[in-house]
Structures are given as structure tokens and as C-alpha cells.
N, C-alpha and C positions, 0 to 999 in steps of 0.2 A: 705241454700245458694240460693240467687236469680240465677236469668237462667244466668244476662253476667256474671257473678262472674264463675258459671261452667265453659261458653265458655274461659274466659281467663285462666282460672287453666289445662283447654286441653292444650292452646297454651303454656303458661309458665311451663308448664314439659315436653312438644314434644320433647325429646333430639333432634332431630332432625331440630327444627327450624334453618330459618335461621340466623346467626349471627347477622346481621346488626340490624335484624326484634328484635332479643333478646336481644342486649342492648337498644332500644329503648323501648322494655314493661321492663327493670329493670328502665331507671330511668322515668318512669310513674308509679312504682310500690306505691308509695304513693299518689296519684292524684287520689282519687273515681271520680272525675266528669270526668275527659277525660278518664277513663280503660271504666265506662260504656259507653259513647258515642262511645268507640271503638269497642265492646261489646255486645251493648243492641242491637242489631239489625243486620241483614245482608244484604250488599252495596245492592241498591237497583238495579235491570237490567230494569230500562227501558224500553220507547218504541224506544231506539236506542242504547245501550249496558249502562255499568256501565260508572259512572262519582264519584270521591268523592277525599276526601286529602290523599295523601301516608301515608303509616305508618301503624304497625300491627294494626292486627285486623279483626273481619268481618265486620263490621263498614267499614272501610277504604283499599285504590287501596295498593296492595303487591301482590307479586307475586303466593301465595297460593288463592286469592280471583279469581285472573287471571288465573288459571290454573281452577278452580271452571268454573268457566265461559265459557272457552274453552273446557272443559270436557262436558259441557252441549250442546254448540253447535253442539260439532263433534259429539254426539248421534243423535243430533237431523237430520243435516245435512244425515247421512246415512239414515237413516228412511224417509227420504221425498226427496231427490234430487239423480239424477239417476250420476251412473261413478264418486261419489265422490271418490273415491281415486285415479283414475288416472287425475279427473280436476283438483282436490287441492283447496288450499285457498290462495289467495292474501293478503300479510298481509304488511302495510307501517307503518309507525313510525313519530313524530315530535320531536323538538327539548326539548322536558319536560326532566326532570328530571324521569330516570327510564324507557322514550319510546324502546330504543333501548331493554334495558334485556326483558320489555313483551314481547314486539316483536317474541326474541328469546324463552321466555316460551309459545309463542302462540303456535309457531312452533313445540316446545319442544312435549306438549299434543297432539295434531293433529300427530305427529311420533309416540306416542303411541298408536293409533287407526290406522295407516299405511296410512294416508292421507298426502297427501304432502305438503309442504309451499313456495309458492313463496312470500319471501323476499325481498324489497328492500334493495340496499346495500350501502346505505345511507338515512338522514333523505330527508320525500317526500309529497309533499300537499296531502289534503286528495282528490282535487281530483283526482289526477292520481292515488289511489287508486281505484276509482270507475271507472277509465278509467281501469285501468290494470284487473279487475275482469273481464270486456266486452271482453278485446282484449286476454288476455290466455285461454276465456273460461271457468273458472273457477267457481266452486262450491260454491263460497262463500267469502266474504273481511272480513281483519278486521283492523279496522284503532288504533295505539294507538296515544290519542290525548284528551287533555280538551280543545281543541279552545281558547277562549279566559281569560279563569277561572284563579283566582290567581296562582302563581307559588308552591304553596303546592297542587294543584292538577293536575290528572292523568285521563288518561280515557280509555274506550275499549268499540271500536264503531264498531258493524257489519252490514255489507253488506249482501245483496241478490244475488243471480247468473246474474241478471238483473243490478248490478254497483249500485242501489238504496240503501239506510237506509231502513231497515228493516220496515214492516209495524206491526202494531198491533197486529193482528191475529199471524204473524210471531214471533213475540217475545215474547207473552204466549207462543208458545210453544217449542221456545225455554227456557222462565223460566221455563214451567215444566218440561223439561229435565236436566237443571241446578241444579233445588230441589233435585231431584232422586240422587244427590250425597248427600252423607250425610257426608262426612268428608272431607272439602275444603285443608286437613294438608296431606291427602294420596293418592289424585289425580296423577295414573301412568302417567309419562314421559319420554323422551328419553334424554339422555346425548344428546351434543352437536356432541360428535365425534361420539357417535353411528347414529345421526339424518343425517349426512351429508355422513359418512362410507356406510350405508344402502337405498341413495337417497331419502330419503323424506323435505329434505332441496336444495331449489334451488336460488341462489341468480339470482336479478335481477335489472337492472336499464337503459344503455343505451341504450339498442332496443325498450324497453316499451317509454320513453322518445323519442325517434324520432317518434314512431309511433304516438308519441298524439301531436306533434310539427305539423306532418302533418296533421291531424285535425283542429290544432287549427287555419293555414292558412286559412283554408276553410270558417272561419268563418267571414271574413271578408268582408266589403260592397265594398271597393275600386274595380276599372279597373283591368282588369291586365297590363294594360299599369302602371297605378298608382303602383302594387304591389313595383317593384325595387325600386322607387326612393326616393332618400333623403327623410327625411321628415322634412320641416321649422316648428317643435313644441320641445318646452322645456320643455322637461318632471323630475319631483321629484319622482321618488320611494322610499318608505320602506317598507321592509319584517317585519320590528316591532320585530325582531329577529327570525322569524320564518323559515319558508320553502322555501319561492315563491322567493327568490334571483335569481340564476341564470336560474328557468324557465322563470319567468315574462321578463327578461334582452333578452333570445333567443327569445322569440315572436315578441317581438316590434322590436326587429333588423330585424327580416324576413319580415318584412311589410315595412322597410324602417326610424323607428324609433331609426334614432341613438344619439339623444340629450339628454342622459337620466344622469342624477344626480344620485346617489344614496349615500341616507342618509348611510353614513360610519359605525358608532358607532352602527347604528340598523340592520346592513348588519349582524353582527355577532349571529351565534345559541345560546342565552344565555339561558337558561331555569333559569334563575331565571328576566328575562325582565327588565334588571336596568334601562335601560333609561327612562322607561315610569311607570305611576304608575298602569295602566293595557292594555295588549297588545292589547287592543280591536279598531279597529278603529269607531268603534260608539262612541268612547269618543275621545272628539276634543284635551283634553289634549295629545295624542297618537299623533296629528299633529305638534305639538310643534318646533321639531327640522326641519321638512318637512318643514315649513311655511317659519322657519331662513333660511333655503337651498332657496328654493323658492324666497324669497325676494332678495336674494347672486345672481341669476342666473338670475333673472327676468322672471319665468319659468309660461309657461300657463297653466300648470295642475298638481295637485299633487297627487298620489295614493299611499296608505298604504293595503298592506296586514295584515290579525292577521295569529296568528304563524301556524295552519295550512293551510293556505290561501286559506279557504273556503269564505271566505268576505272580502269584498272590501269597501274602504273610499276613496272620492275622495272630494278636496279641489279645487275649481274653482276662478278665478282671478275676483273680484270686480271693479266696476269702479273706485273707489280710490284706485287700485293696490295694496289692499291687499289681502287675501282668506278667502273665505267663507270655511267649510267645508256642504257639501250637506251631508242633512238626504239620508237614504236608499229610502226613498219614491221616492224621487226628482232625485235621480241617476235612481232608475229603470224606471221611467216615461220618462227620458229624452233618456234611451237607447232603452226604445219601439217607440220611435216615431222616433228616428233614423233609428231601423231597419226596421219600416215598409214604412216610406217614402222614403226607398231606394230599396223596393221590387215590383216588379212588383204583379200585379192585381189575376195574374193565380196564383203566390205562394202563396196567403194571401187565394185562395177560401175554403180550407176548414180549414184556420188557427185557431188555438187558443191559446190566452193568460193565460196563468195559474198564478193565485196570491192567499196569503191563505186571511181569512176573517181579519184579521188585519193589511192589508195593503190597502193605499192609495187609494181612489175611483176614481183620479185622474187616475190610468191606465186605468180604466176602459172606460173614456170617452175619453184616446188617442187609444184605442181599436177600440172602437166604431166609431171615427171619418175617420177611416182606412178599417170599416167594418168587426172588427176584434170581433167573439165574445169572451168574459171574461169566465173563471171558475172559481169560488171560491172552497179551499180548507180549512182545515185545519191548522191552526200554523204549521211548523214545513216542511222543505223542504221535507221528506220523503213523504209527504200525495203528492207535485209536481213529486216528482219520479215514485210513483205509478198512476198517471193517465196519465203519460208519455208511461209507458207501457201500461196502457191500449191502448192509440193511434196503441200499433203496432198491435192492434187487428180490428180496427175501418180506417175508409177512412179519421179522424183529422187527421191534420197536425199541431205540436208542434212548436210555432211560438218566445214563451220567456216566461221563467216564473220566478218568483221574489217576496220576502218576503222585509217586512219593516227592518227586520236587517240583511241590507246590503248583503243577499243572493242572486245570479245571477247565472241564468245559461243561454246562446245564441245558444247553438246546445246539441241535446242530445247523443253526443257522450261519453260525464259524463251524469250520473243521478243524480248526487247531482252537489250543489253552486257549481261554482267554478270562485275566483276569479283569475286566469292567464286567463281563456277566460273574465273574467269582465276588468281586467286590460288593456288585449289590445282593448277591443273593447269602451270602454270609453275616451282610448287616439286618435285612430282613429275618434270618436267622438267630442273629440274638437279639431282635425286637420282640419275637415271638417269646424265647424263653424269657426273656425280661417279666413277659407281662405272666408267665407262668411261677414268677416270685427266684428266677434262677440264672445265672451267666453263662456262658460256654464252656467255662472249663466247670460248672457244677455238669450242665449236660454229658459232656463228655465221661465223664465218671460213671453218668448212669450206663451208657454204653458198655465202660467196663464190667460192671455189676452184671450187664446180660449177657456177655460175650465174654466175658475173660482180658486179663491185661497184657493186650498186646503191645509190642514196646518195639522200634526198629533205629538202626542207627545205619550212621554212614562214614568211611576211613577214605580218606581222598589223598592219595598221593601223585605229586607232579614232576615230572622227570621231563627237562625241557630239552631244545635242539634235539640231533641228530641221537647224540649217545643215551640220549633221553627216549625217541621214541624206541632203538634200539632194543634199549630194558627192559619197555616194555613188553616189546612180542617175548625178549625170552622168559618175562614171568609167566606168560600165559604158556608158554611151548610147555613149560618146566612143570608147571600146573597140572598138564595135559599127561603126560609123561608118567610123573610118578603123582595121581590123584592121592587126596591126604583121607585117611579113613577115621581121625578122629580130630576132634577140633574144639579146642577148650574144654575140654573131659565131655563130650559131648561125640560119640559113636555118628558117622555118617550111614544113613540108609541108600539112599542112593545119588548120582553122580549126571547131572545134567548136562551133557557138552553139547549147546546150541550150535557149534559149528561145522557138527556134524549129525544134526538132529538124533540126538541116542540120552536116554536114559537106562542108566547101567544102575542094578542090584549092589550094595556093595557083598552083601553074602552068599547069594545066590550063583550071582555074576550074569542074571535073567538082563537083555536087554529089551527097550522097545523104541518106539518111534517117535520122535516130537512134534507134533505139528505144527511147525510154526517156520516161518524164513528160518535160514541161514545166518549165524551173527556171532561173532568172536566176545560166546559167553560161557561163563561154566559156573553150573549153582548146586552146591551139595546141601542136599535134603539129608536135616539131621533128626535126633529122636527129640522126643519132647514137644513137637510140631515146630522147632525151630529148623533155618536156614543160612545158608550162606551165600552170596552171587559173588562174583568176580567179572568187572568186563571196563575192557580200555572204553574212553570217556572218545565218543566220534568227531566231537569239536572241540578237545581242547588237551593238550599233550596230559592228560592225565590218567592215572590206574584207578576204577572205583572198588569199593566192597562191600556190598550192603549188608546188613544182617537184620535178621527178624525173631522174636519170641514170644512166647506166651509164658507167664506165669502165673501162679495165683497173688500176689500181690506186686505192686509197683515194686518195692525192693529187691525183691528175687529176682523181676527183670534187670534193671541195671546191675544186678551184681552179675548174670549171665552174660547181657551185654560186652561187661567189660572183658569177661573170657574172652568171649569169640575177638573182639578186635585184641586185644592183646594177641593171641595164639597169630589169627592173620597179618598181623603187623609187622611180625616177625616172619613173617612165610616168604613176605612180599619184600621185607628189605633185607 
């Protein structure tokens, strides 16, 4: 008998199982190809907790996987983090399918270890998750949430005592305490009635929620003369079905923005996302109804959260009164040069702009023009969280930092994105240009005008199951092996392999050292200040490929554009 065949013949005689989990392995009982993909393998954790499709299995998000999971952390947690049981764990929920019961199994395990759970008592973005870890103190988050993933999946995302996604280092050793269970079907827990009987269940929401309201005032560039008053902007919002409803609605009202539309139909928690065909606002398809609204209202700015509204999509008025939707580049670019041309000299002196190596080169030179200097980090906001705290060791000052999809954060009061401060400080953003006689995408131009037109795209291919993630290590091996030295008539200068920190010459063959983690990336620096990355996607079976350029007009970019992914598209399949 092969190994998943064992693992499933545990699960399908567990008397024990749970119901829903056991009529769904009876009628897969005929299906060899989905038992082992459920099966052959167990949910991977991450360098930011587990992400995969509901449904038994070890393979896939169920309540036995999650209780695995939280068993591993609340080990790990007493062993390394001091007053764990009386700081607890913060733990929020979105609108998925099945957020709420992890939630309560989060809770459940951590009562078995005598740690306590602060609960939200509703569904909550993830950032006031990493806000509420800051403000109770607390030991440790855990968000349940797949962001923007099809509605077949689920996720469990942990936090640091810091409100941050978990780093590297943090999350070996959390998987090696996770391993040290050996049977994900017999993980102790506490009944409900015994977890709230015995206090280690505390529900929470309206004091956490005003306290990050008052923050999120603070973040704002207006007077305070300006704070009260009306505001003459037409604003669209959608939650996209997710969380950020009635935070995103209280912020703008406290600033004075009370013009605000919001998309009906997407106002609704649906965890299966009908209106759209993925909640994601990087996909313009997701603007769709926003634009109709927009058009209805005559409205100056459009913003969409995804359903745990860690990111932000915002759709700017065109001179022919229609909307653009703005890539993530072109949003964070426009909201660094807001924030910093509304800052005085003494704030910016020991400031720093945080961006990871896949985003826009464009911020860098509105940094630079403000005499702000750039850090490059990593993919992935977690690696911005972590040298956020470093700051609180160091005389920097954390000025804005921001990822190419649509990740923002404007004070580090969250450690991670968070779009309710993107939300309002993008709408106050085109208030201001408003009253300067101009919209965002005129703003935006001007930036090109002073920086050059930087232009960046993204090729996302998904290769699923086993023979899928298979592909992918060997595009990367293959990559590694024979690196490519020219790339859409475009000459490579040098060769980035983040998994071995080296940047290599392609001419010289001079190498040097990278300083940054460890991470299965490889990015060729080519001529023209263009770029290429390559690096498998940590939560979702996918291959990414970013690319970036400068030209001097918008056309010359997208005709280079389309080189580069052309040439890698073909590299890759």
C-alpha cells in the first residue's frame, strides 16, 4: 500500500471523524487522482502559515489540519515568547467559507495549552488583526484568510508579537514544532463551553476598532482646520465582499469624506464572490461594477478592497471621463510623493522608504527626489514588517512602504498592508489634487514628466497538484543551470540568484554578495535600467515573472513589455 493510501485509510476509519469531512472522503471514495492529491502530501506551512482548498485530507484546509497547526504554534510560542498564557493570541477571521469555525478551533487548541484567545466577534481585515496583536499585547495573531484565492480556498496566517507575518527563521521553527505532532486526527482541544466556562476565550471588537480608528486619524496630511470639513470628492467604494465595509466607510467619514457610493451587491460577506470572477482588485475585471457606479455618479476616485482588505485597487478619472484602473506601482508611487511633499524636512531626516526587489524603480527616484533613501527587501510584506522593527532598534524613521500588488502601509501602527489606511489616504490624495484643478492619473503623468516612464508587468502561470508543483522546482533548477544572457533583444548585465545570495557579472563573471534572506528567486538585471524576476508564488501553486522598464514614452514601454514576457513565456512553458 503506497504512503497516501495508508494516510487516507487512518482518516476513513477515525470513527471519530468529522461528519461533513466523512461524507466528502465517501463520495471521493472512487476518484484515485483527487484521494492522493488529498493525501500524497501534507498542507504545506509556509513562510506565512498554511493556504490550500477545503476539504479532508492532509493535503487540504479542515479543521484537523488547523488544529495541527495551532498545536505546533502554541508549543512553539511557550518555548520562545515570555507571559504566553496570560498575553494570549489574537486571532480574526474573513468572510471564506469555514473562517469563523477555524477561528473557534484556533481558540479551541490554544485552550488546551491554557493560552487564551482573543477573538474577534465578527468577521475583521487582517489588518486590525496585526493592529489588535500591538494593542492587547499579545503573544502572538492568527488571521484565518486566503486573501484573494478562489472561493475553494482557506488559509491560517500567523503573526509575530510585533503585529508582523511571521519571518523565516520564525516559521521553521514553528514547522518544526508543528512536525512533532504526529497525528493531525488527535490534537487535544477544548469544547467551546469548557474554553469560555474556564476563560481562555475572550471575545473582542468594539474597543480594538475605535482604538485603530484613532490611529488611523493620525495618518492623515490634512490641517486640522481642514480635518471637520465637508469634503467636495466623489468617492466609489467596494469591499469586493469582504471585510473593509464598514471600517473603510468610518475613516473617510472622520476626515470629512462623506460622498461615498458604495457598490451594494459587493457590500455583501459572500464567500463564494458571485459578482466577480476573482476578488482580487489587481484584476480590472473586479472594477467592473465600481466603473458602472462611477460613471452613475460622476465620481473622482474609485477604490476596491479584496475580501481581507490587505490591498487596495484604485481606479482614477481619465480625461475622457472614463477610469483607468492604476497598477500597484503607480498607486504606491503616487502616494509617496504625496506623503512626502506634504512633510516637512525634519521628518524625512532620517526617513526610509521600504519597497521589495519587485517593485517599481519609479519609487525610488520619487524617494530620492525628497532625499529620501530606498530599502529593498524581499517579495512579500512580511520581509517590510521585519525591518520596520528593526527601525525600533535603530535612529530610521519608517516613512512608507509598498509592494507591486497593491500592498500599502502609511504608519506603522499595522505591521502588515493595510488597505483602510490605503483607502483613506488615497482618497484624501485625490481631494487634494482635485482642488489643484487635476485627477490622479493627470498627477501621475507628472511624475512621469520627472522621473521617466516607468512601466512593469506581471506573467503568472499556475501549475496545480503534485505534477504541477513538480514544474515548477524544475523551471527554477533549469533557470539556475543554464541562466539566459539575453531577453527580448535586451543583453542581461547581471544575474541575481537570491537562493544563494550572489550577484554574478554576466561579462565579467565578477561576483558579489546579496544581502538579504535566502529565497527561491532569480532576477536578471538587464540594459536600458530594465529587469526581469522569476520566483515560485509561497501561497499559491503558481510561477511568477515580473518585469520592469523605463522608456521615454508610454509606447516604447509596452512595446518592450511585450518582448520581455513574450521571450519568458516561452522560457517558462
Amino acid at each position: 500500500m503506497r504512503h497516501w493510501e495508508t494516510t487516507y485509510e487512518k482518516w476513513r476509519t477515525y470513527k471519530n471523524l468529522n461528519p461533513d469531512l466523512k461524507r466528502e472522503l465517501q463520495l471521493m471514495h472512487d476518484d484515485k487522482t483527487m484521494l492522493e492529491d488529498a493525501f500524497y502530501t501534507e498542507l504545506t506551512f509556509g513562510t506565512g502559515g498554511l493556504r490550500g482548498v477545503l476539504g479532508p485530507g492532509t493535503n487540504r484546509m479542515n479543521i484537523y489540519t488547523v488544529r495541527k497547526a495551532v498545536n505546533g504554534l502554541a508549543n512553539y510560542i511557550k518555548a520562545h515568547i515570555i507571559n504566553v498564557n496570560e498575553r494570549g493570541v489574537a486571532v480574526a477571521y474573513d468572510s471564506r467559507y469555514m473562517s469563523r469555525e477555524f477561528a473557534l478551533e484556533t481558540a479551541k487548541v490554544l485552550g488546551a495549552h491554557s493560552i487564551k484567545a482573543y477573538v474577534f466577534d465578527e468577521l475583521h481585515p487582517t489588518p486590525l488583526l496585526s493592529f489588535a496583536v500591538r494593542h492587547l499585547g499579545a503573544a502572538a495573531g492568527v488571521m484565518i484568510t486566503a486573501s484573494h484565492n478562489p472561493p475553494e480556498y482557506n488559509g491560517f496566517k500567523v503573526y509575530n508579537e510585533d503585529g508582523g507575518q511571521i519571518t523565516p527563521d520564525e516559521a521553521s521553527n514553528i514547522i518544526s514544532y508543528i512536525q512533532k505532532t504526529e497525528d493531525e486526527l488527535t490534537v487535544p482541544y477544548l469544547e467551546s463551553e469548557a474554553l469560555e466556562s474556564q476563560g481562555f476565550l475572550t471575545w473582542i471588537g468594539e474597543e480594538v476598532d475605535q482604538a485603530y480608528m484613532k490611529e488611523l486619524q493620525g495618518i492623515s496630511m490634512l490641517s486640522t482646520q481642514e480635518l471637520s470639513k465637508d469634503k467636495d470628492l466623489e468617492i466609489v467604494f467596494t469591499p469586493l465582499h469582504g471585510t473593509a465595509h464598514q471600517l473603510v466607510l468610518l475613516g473617510l467619514k472622520q476626515l470629512g469624506f462623506n460622498h461615498v457610493n458604495v457598490v451594494e451587491e459587493q457590500a455583501v460577506a459572500d464567500p463564494d464572490f458571485s459578482t466577480v470572477e476573482s476578488p482580487n482588485p489587481e484584476e480590472h475585471q473586479a472594477f467592473s461594477m465600481a466603473i458602472a457606479l462611477g460613471e452613475q455618479t460622476d465620481a473622482d476616485i474609485l477604490i476596491g478592497t479584496d475580501p481581507d482588505a490587505d490591498r487596495l485597487g484604485v481606479a482614477a478619472k481619465q480625461p475622457d471621463g472614463g477610469y483607468a484602473v492604476l497598477t500597484g506601482n503607480q498607486l504606491g508611487a503616487l502616494m509617496l510623493d504625496y506623503i512626502l511633499s506634504h512633510s516637512n524636512s525634519a521628518a524625512l531626516k532620517n526617513g526610509r522608504m521600504l519597497k521589495t526587489i519587485v517593485t517599481s524603480e519609479l519609487g525610488r527616484k520619487v524617494a530620492q527626489h525628497y532625499g529620501v533613501p530606498t530599502i529593498d527587501t524581499l517579495t512579500g510584506f512580511k520581509y517590510i514588517g521585519e525591518k520596520i522593527r528593526q527601525f525600533d532598534e535603530t535612529d530610521e524613521t519608517f516613512i512608507f512602504g509598498y509592494e507591486e500588488s497593491y500592498g500599502y502601509l502609511i504608519s506603522d501602527f499595522a505591521r502588515d498592508k493595510d488597505a483602510v489606511q490605503a483607502a483613506v489616504l488615497a482618497s484624501e490624495m485625490a481631494y487634494y489634487w482635485k482642488r489643484n484643478g487635476k485627477t490622479l492619473f493627470d498627477a501621475l503623468h507628472l511624475l512621469f514628466e520627472r522621473h521617466g516612464y516607468f512601466q512593469e508587468d506581471m506573467l503568472s502561470l499556475t501549475f496545480k497538484g503534485k505534477e504541477g508543483s513538480e514544474k515548477i522546482a524544475s523551471i527554477m533548477e533549469n533557470i539556475r543551470k543554464e541562466p539566459l544572457t539575453e531577453i527580448g533583444g535586451l543583453q542581461v548585465h547581471y544575474v541575481e540568484d537570491y537562493l544563494v545570495s550572489e550577484r554574478k557579472a554576466i561579462t565579467s563573471g565578477q561576483t558579489g554578495r546579496i544581502e538579504l534572506p535566502q529565497e527561491n528567486v532569480v532576477k536578471f538585471v538587464l540594459e536600458n535600467d530594465s529587469w526581469v524576476c522569476l520566483r515560485p508564488s509561497g501561497t499559491e501553486p503558481k510561477i511568477k515573472c515580473y518585469f520592469g522598464v523605463c522608456e521615454e514614452s508610454e509606447d516604447a514601454g509596452h512595446e518592450r513589455l511585450n518582448d520581455l514576457k513574450a521571450h519568458m513565456e516561452n522560457v517558462i512553458t
